[in-house]
Each structure stands twice: as C-alpha cells, then as structure tokens.
C-alpha positions as CSV (number, residue, x, y, z in Angstrom):
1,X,3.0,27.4,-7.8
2,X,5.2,24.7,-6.2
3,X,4.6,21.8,-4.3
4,X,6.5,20.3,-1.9
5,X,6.0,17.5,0.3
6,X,7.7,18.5,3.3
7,X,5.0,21.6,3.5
8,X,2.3,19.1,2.8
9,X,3.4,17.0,5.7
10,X,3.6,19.8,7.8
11,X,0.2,20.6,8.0
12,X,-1.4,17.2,7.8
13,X,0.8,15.6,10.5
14,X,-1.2,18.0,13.4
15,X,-4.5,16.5,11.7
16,X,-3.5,12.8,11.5
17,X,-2.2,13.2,15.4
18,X,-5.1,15.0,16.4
19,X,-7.2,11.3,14.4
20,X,-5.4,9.5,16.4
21,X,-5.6,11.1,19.7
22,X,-9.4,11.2,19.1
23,X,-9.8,8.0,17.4
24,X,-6.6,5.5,18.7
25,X,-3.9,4.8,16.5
26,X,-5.2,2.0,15.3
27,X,-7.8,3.9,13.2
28,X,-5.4,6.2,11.7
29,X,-3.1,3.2,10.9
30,X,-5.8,0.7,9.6
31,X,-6.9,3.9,7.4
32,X,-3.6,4.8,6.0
33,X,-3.4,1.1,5.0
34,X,-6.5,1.2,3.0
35,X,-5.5,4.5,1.3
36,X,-2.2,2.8,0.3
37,X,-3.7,0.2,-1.3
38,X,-6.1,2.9,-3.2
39,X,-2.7,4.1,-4.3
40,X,-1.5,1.1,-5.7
41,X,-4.4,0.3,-7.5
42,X,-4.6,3.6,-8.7
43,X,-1.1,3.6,-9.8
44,X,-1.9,0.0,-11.9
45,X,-4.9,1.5,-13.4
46,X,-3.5,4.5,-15.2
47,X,-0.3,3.4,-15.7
48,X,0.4,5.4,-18.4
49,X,-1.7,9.1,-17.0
50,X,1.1,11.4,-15.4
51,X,-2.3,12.4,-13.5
52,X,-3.0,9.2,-11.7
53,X,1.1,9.0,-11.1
54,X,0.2,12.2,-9.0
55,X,-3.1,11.4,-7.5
56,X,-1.7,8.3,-6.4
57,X,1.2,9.5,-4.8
58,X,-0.4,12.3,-2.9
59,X,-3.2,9.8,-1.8
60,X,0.3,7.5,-0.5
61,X,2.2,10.5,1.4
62,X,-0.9,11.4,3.3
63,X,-1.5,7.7,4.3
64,X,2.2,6.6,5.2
65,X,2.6,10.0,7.0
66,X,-0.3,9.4,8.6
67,X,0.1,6.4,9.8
68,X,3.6,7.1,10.8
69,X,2.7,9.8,13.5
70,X,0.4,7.6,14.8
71,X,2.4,4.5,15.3
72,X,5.2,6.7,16.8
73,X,2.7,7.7,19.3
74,X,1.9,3.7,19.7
75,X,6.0,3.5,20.7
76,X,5.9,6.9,22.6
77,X,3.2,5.3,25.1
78,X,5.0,2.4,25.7
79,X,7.6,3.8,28.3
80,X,7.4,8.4,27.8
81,X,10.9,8.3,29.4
82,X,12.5,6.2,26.7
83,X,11.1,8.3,23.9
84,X,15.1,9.3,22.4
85,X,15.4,4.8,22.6
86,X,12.1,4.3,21.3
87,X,12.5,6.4,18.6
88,X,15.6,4.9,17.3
89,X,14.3,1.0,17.1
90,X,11.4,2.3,15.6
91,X,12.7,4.4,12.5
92,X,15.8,1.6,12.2
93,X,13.1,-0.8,11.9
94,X,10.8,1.3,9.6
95,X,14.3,1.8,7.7
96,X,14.7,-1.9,7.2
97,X,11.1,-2.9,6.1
98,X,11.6,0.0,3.6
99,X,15.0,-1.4,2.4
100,X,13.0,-4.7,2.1
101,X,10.1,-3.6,0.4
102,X,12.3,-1.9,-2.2
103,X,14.8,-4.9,-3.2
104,X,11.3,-6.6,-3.5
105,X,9.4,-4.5,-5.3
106,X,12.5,-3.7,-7.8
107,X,12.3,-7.6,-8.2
108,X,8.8,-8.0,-8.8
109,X,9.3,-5.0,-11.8
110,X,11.8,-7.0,-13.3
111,X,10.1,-9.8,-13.2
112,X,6.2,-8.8,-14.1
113,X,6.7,-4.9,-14.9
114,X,4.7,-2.0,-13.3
115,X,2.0,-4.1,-13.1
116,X,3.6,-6.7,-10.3
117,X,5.1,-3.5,-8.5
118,X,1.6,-2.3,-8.2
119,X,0.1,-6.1,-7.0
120,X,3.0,-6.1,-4.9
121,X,2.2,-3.1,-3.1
122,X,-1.4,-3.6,-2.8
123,X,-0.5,-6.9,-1.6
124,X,1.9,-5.7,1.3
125,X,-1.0,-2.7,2.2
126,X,-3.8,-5.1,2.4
127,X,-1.4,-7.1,5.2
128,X,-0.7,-4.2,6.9
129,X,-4.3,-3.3,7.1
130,X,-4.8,-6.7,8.4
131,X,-2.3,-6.6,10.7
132,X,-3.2,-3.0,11.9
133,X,-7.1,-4.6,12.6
134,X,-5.5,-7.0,15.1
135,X,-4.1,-4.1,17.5
C-alpha cells in the first residue's frame, strides 16, 4: 500500500472547509496550531522512533492543511471579486514565512540539534495559536 499526501489532502481538505464553515476559521486555525505543536513535541520525544517521525508528520499535514483552507477562506471573504489578487499575496506571503521559518530552524539545528528544531517549532505553533485566539 502507498501513501501519498496529495490523496490525504484531498480528502481532508472538504472536512477542514466544511469545520470551518460550521465552526469560523478561527477554530480550524487555532486547532491546527495546537496539533502543530503536538507534532513538534512529538517529533522531540521520539527522536530516534521512525514511528513518531511518521505520526508526527501526519498529525502536521492535517493541521497546516487544515488551517490553510481555512485562512484562504478568511482572504476569500475579504473582497469575493479579488479572489485571483487575494490569492497571490496570500500564498507569496505563506511562501516567505516558510522561507523564514526554514533558514531559522536550519540555524537552530546547527546550533542545538533536533532538539532546538523541535523547541523552535513548538515555539512558532504556540504563537500562532496565540495569534489565531485574537481573530
């Protein structure tokens, strides 16, 4: 059997949408926060089990995913005739805080290993959760 993400996606996308129509986006968002930080701790904890690797990116995919679709339907409301506009500021800027996030989380590995990758994602999830509860 093979897995592949983009299938995974695919059918958990309609659910997180349908949360988030139900629920606001906010919910979905402040939820896929939490569930990134149970990633990273995850990910810290079993450092060396191939197992928690794969637990702990699963649990991260469903929550970024998750919380993508339902900050792109934040932007969408915000003016439905500029979705094409809309669209592009928000994935250039999700591009950018990802590029960010990277060059500092490949410096925190050099400087404290696996384990300051892991504290520095938790880190960045727990502000994001924070920031999602103020919205």
């Amino acid at each position: 059997m093979r897995f592949e993400t983009r299938e995974f996606c695919e059918r958990h996308a309609p659910i997180a949408g349908g949360f988030a129509d139900g629920r606001g986006p906010a919910v979905v968002v402040s939820v896929g926060a939490g569930l990134v930080v149970l990633a990273f701790v995850i990910f810290g904890l079993w450092q060396d089990s191939i197992v928690g690797l794969v637990v702990g990116i699963l649990i991260m995919d469903l929550a970024v995913q998750s919380s993508q679709v339902a900050n792109q339907a934040r932007v969408y409301a915000l003016d439905p005739t500029a979705r094409s506009r809309l669209n592009t500021v928000f994935m250039a800027t999700m591009l950018a805080g990802g590029a960010v996030g990277a060059g500092i989380g490949g410096a925190a590995y050099a400087s404290w290993s696996w384990t300051g990758t892991c504290a520095f994602g938790a880190i960045s999830a727990v502000l994001a959760l924070l920031l999602s509860r103020k919205s």
